[in-house]
C-alpha positions in Angstrom: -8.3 -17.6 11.1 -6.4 -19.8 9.2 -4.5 -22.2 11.4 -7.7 -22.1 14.1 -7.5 -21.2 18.1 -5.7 -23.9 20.5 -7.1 -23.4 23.9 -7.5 -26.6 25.9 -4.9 -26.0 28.0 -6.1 -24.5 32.1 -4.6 -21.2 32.4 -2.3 -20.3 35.9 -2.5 -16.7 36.4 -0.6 -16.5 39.3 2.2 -17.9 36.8 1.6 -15.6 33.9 1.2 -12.4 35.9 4.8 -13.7 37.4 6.2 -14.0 33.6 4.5 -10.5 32.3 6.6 -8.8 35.2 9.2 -10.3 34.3 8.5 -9.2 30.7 8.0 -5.5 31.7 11.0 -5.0 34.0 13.5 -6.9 31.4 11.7 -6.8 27.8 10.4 -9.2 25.4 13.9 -10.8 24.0 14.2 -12.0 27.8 11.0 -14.2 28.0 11.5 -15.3 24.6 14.8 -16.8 25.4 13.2 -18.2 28.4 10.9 -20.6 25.7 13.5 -21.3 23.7 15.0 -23.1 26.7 12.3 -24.9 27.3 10.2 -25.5 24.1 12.5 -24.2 20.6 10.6 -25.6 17.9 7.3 -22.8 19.5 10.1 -20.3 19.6 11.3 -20.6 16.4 7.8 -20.1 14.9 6.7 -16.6 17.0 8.6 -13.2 17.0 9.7 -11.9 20.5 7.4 -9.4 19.9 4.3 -11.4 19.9 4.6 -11.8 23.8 1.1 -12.7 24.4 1.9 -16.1 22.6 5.3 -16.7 24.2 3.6 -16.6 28.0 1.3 -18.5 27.1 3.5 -21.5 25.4 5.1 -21.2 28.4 1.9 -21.5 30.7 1.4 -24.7 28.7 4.7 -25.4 29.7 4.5 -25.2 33.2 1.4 -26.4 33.9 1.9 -29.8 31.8 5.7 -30.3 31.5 4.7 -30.9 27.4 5.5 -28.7 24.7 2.4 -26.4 23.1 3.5 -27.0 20.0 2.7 -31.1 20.7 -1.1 -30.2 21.6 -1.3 -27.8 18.4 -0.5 -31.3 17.0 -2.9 -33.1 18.7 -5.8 -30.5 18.5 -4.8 -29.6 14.8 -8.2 -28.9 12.7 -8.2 -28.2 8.9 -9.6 -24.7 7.7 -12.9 -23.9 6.2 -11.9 -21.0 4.9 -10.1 -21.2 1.1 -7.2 -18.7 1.8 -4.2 -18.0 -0.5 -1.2 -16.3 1.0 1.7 -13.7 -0.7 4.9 -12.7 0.4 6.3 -9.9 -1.2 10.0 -9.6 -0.9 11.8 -6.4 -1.5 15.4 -6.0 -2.6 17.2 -5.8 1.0 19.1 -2.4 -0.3 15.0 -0.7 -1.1 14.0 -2.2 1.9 16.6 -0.7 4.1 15.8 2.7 2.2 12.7 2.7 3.0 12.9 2.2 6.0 15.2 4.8 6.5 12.5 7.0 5.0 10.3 5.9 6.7 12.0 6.9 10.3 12.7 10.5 8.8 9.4 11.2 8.2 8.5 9.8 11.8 11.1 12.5 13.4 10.0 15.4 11.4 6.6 14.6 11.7 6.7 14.8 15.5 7.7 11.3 17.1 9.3 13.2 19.9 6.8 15.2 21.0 4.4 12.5 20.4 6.6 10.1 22.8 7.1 13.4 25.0 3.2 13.6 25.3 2.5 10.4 26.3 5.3 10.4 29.0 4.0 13.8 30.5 0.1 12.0 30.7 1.6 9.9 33.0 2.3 6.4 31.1 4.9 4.5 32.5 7.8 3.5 29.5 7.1 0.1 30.9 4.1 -0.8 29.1 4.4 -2.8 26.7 3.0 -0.2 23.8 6.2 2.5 24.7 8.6 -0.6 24.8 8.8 -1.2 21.1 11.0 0.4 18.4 11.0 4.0 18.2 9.0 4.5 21.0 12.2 3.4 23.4 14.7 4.8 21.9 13.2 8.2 21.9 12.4 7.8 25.5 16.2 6.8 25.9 16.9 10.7 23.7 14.6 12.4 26.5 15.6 10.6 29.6 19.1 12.2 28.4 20.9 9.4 27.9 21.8 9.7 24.0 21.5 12.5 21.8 19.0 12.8 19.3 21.1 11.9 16.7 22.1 8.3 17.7 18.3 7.8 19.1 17.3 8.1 14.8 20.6 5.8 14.5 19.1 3.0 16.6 15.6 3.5 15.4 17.1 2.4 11.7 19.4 0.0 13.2 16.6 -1.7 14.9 14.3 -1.9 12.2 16.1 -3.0 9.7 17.3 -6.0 12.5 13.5 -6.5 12.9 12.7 -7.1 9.2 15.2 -9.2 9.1 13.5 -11.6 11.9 9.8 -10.6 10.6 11.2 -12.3 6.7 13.2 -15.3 8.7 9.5 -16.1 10.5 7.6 -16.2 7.6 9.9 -17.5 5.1 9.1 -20.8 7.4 5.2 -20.8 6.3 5.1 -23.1 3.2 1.9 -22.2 2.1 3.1 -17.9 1.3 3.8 -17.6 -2.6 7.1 -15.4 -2.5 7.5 -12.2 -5.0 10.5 -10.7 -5.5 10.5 -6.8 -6.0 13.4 -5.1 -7.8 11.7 -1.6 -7.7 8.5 -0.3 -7.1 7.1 -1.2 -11.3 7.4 -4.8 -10.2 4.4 -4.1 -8.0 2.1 -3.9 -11.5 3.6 -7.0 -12.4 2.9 -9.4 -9.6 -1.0 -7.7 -8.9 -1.6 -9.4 -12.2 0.5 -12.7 -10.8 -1.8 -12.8 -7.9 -5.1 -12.0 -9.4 -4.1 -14.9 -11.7 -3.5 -17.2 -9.2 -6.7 -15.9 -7.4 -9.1 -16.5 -10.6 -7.5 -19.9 -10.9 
């Protein structure tokens, strides 16, 4: 919506379907370093998790030998929409609390069973939905591999790591107004910040 949709570029689906295998059978960090080979100033702006976008830079790639981020350039429009954006940016040691909370709540809420349901449906733990945090290391807990115990341990682990890269990617957009957050009575603070900034 606010950066507009790039698609003038043919598509080669005999490629893609090639790279999306490749995807399922080795994960998302492996096609991602794949682009960054090839094109790292697209790879620096997308997470490894946003695969969709990482096939298809290197589609681009392939099929034109250029960079996508060089016909973003070329085929960049201005927005009609008047957008403000806000980062809020918790203190790393809440942030890695509640994140630890968070997965707690998951586990005694049911995330096993959940993840043990879908298996038994008949979902392979290749698709793309079952191979994403929490998800694959519970299937890693039932396929007994790791006990229960270190499954929660890499669910936390993993998180934390990806909210590190989430904050890295969009520390890099210019146009986000950053808050800092101490503790959770900042949060009445900086609604009146941004409602300022919107009446302005």
């Amino acid at each position: 919506m606010v950066d507009g949709i790039f698609d003038s570029v043919d598509t080669d689906e005999d490629f893609r379907k090639s790279i999306l295998d490749e995807k399922n059978k080795f994960g998302n960090e492996f096609i991602y370093e794949k682009l960054k080979k090839v094109d790292k100033i697209s790879a620096d702006k997308l997470l490894p998790q946003n695969w969709k976008r990482v096939i298809r830079a290197l589609e681009v790639f392939h099929l034109t030998g250029e960079p996508i981020w060089k016909f973003h350039e070329q085929h960049k429009r201005e927005s009609e929409l008047n957008f403000l954006q806000f980062g809020l940016n918790w203190d790393r040691d809440i942030l890695y609390k509640n994140i630890e909370n968070r997965v707690d709540a998951m586990i005694e809420q049911g995330l096993v069973n959940e993840v043990k349901s879908i298996l038994e449906l008949g979902y392979s733990k290749n698709i793309n939905a079952l191979n994403t945090v929490g998800y694959k290391e519970i299937i890693d807990h039932l396929e007994g591999n790791i006990p229960i115990e270190r499954a929660i341990e890499l669910i936390k682990r993993n998180t934390r790591r990806y909210a590190k890269r989430q904050l890295t990617w969009f520390k890099k957009d210019e146009r986000i107004t950053w808050f800092d957050i101490k503790n959770e009575n900042d949060l009445e603070k900086i609604s009146g910040k941004i409602l300022s900034f919107v009446e302005n």
